[in-house]
C-alpha positions, -999 to +999 in steps of 0.1 A: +593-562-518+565-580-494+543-567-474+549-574-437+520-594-436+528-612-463+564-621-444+551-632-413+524-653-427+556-669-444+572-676-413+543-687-395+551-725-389+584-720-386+576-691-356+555-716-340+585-741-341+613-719-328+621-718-288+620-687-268+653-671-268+659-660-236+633-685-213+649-669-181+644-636-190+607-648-206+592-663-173+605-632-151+584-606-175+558-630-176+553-633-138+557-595-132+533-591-161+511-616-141+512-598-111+491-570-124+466-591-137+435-592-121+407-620-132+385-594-142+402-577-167+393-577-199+426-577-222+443-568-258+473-580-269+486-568-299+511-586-324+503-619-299+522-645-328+511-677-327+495-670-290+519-681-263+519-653-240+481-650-242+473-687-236+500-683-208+480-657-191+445-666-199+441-676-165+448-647-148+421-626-163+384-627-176+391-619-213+418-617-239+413-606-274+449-620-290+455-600-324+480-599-347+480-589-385+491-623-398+462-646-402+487-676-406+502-667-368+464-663-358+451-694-370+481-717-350+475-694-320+440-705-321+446-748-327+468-742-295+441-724-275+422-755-284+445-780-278+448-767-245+412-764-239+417-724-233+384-705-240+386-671-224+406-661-255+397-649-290+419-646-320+416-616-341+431-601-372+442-561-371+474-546-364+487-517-344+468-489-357+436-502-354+413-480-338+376-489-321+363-464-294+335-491-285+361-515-275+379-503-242+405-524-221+416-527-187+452-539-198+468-539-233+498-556-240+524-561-270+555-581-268+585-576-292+563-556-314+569-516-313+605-525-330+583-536-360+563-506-369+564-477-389+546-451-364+556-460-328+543-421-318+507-429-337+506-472-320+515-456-286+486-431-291+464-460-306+469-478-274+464-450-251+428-446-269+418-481-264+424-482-226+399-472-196+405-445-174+438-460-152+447-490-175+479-503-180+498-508-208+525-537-207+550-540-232+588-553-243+607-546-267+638-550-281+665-517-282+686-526-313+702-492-315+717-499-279+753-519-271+756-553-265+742-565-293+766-593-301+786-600-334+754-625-346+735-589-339+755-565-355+762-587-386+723-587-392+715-552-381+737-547-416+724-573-437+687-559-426+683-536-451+690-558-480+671-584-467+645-563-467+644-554-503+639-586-515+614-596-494+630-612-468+630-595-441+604-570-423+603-533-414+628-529-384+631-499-361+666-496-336+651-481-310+672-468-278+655-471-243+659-434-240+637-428-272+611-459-262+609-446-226+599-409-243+576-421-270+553-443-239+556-409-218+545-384-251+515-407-254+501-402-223+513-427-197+534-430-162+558-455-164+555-472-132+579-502-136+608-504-161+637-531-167+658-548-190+653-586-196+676-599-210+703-568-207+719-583-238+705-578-262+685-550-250+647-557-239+630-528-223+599-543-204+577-514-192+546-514-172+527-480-178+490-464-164+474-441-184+467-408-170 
């Protein structure tokens, strides 16, 4: 079987090419996730693809370090940044777990991520541990243990676990909101705002401050 990595450098180009599923429920998250933005903020997101989000919101802050652990993803999200002449952003290789206490953020973000790794208790702490005093953490992510996933859904939330024995497919949590709402609270954080966009399938957007 592949490593992760490994899967989503595969996929890379074909990522890039795909459209957003749900643009509706895309632009809503992306305004409210806007609205706490300030131009000063200096900003993480992890697992940022091939960029989108980050060159979306480059505007509204100072500084966004855009990481993911698939250099392929990383190196697409950084021709767009140029293509778009977007310079307040830098594209950098770790993943989830990756710990530096020298590097502190106002804001750190991930975006249909926590479904895709192994620890969600120790990435939840990570995150807490990169943020100042009062930062926010923004996130969404997809509840596949919840209903109303669809027959296109529930057919795959089978298959999964083949697919991901022979390499095609990558680690996959099913997550309810109940047990993603717990895990952000255990780690240290006040949810402040909370939603579901789309409400089918599931996609739990929460804003959270550390405490």
């Amino acid at each position: 079987m592949q490593p992760d990595a490994n899967f989503w450098n595969g996929i890379a180009q074909k990522y890039a090419q795909s459209p957003i599923g749900d643009m509706e429920a895309y632009q809503y998250t992306l305004g409210r996730t806007r609205s706490y933005l300030k131009t000063s903020d200096k900003v993480l997101e992890l697992g940022c693809g091939t960029g989108s989000t980050a060159i979306e919101l480059a505007n509204a802050v100072g500084h966004i370090t855009a990481s993911d652990f698939a250099q392929t993803m990383l190196d697409i999200g950084a021709e767009k940044a140029s293509a778009q002449n977007v310079t307040n952003v830098d594209f950098l290789q770790l993943d989830a777990s990756y710990h530096d206490a020298k590097s502190q953020f106002d804001v750190v973000m991930g975006f249909n991520l926590f479904h895709l790794v192994k620890d969600i208790d120790a990435s939840f702490a990570e995150v807490h541990s990169r943020l100042k005093p009062g930062g926010l953490f923004i996130s969404k992510t997809p509840c596949l243990s919840e209903p109303g996933l669809g027959f296109k859904f529930g057919l795959l939330k089978f298959a999964i676990p083949v697919m991901q024995f022979i390499g095609k497919a990558p680690f996959v949590r099913f997550l309810s909101v109940q047990e993603l709402d717990a895990a952000v609270a255990k780690a240290g954080f006040e949810i402040i705002e909370f939603g579901s966009f789309p409400k089918k399938p599931v996609s739990r957007y929460i804003v959270a401050r550390k405490t």
